[in-house]
N, C-alpha and C positions, 0 to 999 in steps of 0.2 A: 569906772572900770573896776572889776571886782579878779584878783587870783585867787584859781582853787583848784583842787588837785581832781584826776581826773584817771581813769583806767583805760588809756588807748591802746590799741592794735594798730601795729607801721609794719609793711609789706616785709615777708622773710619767708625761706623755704627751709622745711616741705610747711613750716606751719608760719602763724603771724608770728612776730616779737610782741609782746605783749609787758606793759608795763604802768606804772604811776608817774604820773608829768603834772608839772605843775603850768598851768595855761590861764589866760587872759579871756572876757568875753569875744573881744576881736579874734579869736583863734577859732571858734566853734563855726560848726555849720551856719550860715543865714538863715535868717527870717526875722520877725519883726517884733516877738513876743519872748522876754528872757526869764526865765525862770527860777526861783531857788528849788533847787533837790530838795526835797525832804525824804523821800525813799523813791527806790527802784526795786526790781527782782532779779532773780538768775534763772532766766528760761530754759528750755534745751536748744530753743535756737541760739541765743548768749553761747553757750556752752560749744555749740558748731561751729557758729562764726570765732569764739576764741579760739578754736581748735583749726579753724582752715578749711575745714568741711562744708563740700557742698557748693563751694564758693559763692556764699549766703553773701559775702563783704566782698566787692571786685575793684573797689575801689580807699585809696590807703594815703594817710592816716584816718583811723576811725574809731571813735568812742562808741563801744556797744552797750546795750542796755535799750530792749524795744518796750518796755515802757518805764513810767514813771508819775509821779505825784510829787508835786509841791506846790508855792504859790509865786503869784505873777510879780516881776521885780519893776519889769516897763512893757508896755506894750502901747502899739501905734491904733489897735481897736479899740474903742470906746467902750465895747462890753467887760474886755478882758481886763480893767483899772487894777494898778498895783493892791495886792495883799489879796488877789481872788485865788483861793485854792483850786485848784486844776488838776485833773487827769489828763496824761498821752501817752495814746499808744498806735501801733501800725505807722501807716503812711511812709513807712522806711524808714522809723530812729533805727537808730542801733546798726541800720546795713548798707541804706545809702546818704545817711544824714548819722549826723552825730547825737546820741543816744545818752540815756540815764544814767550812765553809770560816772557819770561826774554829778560834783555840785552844784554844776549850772548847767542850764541847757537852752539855747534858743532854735527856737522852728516857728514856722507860719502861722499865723493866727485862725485857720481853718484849721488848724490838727488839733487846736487846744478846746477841751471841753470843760468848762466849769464845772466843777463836784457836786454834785447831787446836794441837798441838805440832809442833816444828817449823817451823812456818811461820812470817818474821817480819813486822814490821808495815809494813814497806814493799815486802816483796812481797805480803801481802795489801792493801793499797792500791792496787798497780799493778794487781791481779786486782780489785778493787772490783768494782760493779755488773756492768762491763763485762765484767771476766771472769770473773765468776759465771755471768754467760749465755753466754758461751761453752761452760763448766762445764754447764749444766744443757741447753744445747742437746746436745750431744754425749753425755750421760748418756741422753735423751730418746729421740735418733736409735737408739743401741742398746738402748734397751727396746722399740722399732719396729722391729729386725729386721738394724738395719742392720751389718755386719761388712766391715773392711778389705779382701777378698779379692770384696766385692758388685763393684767398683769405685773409679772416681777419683770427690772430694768435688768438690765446687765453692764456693768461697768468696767472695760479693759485697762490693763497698768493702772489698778485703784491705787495703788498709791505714788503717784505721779501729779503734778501740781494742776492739770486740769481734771482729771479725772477726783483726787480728792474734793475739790470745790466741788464737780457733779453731784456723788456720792450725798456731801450735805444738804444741798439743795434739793435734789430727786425725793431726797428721806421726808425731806421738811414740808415737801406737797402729797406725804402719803404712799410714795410708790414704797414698792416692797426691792430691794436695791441688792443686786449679787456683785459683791467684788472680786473680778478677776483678779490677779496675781501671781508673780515668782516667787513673793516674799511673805511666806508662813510666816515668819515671826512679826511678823506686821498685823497678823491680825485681831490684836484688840485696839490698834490705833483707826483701824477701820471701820469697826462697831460703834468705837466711840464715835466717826464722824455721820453713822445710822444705817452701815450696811447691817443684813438683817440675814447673812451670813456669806464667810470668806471662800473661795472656790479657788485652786490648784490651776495656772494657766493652760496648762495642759489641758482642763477641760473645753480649750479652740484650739485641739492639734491640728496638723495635718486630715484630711478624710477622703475617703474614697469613693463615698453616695453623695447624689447634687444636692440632696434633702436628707436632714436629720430631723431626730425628733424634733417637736416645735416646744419649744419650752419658755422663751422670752416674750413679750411683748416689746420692748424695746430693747436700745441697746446704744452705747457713748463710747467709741473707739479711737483710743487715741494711738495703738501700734500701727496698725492697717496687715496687710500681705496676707498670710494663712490664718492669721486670729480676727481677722475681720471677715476672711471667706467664711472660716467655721462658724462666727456669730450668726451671718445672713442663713446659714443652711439652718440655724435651730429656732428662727426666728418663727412665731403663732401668723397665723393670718392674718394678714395689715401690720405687719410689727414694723416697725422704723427705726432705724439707725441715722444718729447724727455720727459723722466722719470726718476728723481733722488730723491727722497723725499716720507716719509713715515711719516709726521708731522702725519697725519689720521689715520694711522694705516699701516701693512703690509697686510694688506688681502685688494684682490682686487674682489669685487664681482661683475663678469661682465660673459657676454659670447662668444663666438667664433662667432655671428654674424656680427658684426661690422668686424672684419677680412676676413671674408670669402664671404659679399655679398657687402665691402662697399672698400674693397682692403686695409682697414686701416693697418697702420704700425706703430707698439709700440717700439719705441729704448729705451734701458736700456744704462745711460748714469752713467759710473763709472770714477769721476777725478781724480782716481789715475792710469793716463796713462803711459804708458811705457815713455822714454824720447823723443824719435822721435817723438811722438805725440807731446808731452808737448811743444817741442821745435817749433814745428810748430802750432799751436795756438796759443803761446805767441808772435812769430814774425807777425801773424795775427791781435792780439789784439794791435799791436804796429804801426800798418799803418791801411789797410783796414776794421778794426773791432774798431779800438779806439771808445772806448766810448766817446758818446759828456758830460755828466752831472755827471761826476764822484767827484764833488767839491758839486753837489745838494743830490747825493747819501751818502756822507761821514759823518760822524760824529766822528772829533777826541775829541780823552778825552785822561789824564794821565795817567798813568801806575795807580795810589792810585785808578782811577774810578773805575777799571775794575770789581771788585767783583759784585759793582750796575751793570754794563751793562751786564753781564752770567746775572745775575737774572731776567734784563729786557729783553733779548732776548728769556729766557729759559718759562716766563709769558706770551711769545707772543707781548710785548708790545714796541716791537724796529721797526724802521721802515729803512730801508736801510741797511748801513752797518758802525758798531764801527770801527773806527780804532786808535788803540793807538799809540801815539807817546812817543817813549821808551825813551825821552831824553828829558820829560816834566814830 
């Protein structure tokens, strides 16, 4: 039996309580496979569910944190044998199972994927969730047709923890990569990660024609609402958009012309993929997808940070991607 401290939400209005407990493996969610933390992230769903928002957590006490990486302490699978490093994410840590952001975590031996070779466990935590969709949006766009030589990409909230991981990888297969942004003074953190130059958000305002000029080939949305309508109107003929993010809102107010006279294609890009999938993006992200600047993207901080970083990601005011290290 192992105690370790752990960052739970217990039911309170209007938002969680939110706090550090010290808890026992018999306290955690069930399953069969116990894990040691070695790192976790602060997503913006983290930052939601710490926040009350959305009501992502409906059910209380709950450790947040929807992914994570460490290695296996016991497990009832034969494949999964103590000291196997491991990636988890989706399947419901962090919202209805208890999640990353302790030093231990047990869940089902279907959620747990062994780490690619190669790949270590604090770069596959800075790719977490976040950058799995990055990962699986880009793997997506080119099962849709889409080739570096289509055009320049367009990448919304570049510097936001999915959208940075895009930006490096879109770069690193050649495209020619425009990062959207609120944040002018972010833009040499964004050349560095290969945008090829930085663009004013405002260039997806509001608009008033169903079609704009076409100017993208592709496009990686992580707001959604009026900056995803405006991306579809300037999109080239065939252009595609992968789409996971509703920072802006869930209403999309746009029209069927962009589809029907411009060929455009909208993919709705959900990371919580069956395991087949899972398994084969991450052996992607582990050879032919490795991110080159995942050391420029990271920002580790302690386990004590973490309550400042939800706050700063949930303000908008994080750039990249937190990732804690559970053993500082």
């Amino acid at each position: 039996m192992h105690t370790f401290q752990a960052y739970r939400l217990s039911a309170g209005e209007p938002a969680p309580a939110a706090g550090f407990v010290s808890l026992r493996d018999d306290e955690l969610s069930p399953g069969d496979v116990l894990i040691k933390v070695a790192y976790t992230s602060v997503n913006f769903k983290d930052a939601l569910a710490a926040a009350g928002r959305n009501a992502i957590v409906r059910q209380y006490p709950r450790i947040g944190g929807i992914d994570l990486t460490g290695t296996v302490v016991s497990s009832a699978d034969p494949v999964l044998t103590a000291g196997t490093p491991v990636v988890v994410h989706g399947f419901g840590i962090g919202v209805d199972h208890d999640g990353g952001h302790a030093q231990y975590a047990r869940v089902p031996a279907e959620w747990v994927l062994p780490l690619p070779e190669g790949l270590s466990l604090i770069d596959a935590a800075t790719m977490g969730a976040a950058g799995y969709t990055a990962a699986l949006s880009l793997d997506a766009m080119e099962l849709n047709g889409l080739t570096p030589s289509a055009g320049p990409i367009a990448v919304t909230g570049a510097t936001g923890g999915v959208a940075s991981v895009a930006i490096d990888l879109f770069a690193a297969r050649g495209y020619r990569v425009s990062a959207i942004t609120g944040k002018a003074g972010e833009a040499d953190y964004l050349k560095r990660l290969g945008a090829a130059e930085v663009l004013p958000r405002e260039t997806f305002g509001p608009g008033k024609k169903p079609l704009d000029k076409a100017l993208w080939a592709g496009g990686v949305d992580s707001v959604g609402g009026e900056t995803l309508a405006a991306l579809l109107r300037s999109l080239q003929q065939n252009g595609v958009v992968a789409a996971f993010g509703n920072a802006a809102g869930p209403e999309l107010p746009t029209t069927v012309l962009p589809f029907i006279l411009r060929g455009v294609r909208l993919i709705g890009i959900n990371a919580n993929s069956p395991m087949p999938l899972r398994t084969r993006i991450w052996h992607r992200i582990a050879t032919d997808l490795r991110p080159r600047h995942l050391d420029v993207i990271r920002q580790t901080i302690a386990l004590k940070q973490l309550p400042e970083a939800l706050a700063q990601v949930l303000a908008g005011g994080a750039r990249g991607r937190f990732v804690v290290d559970m053993s500082a």
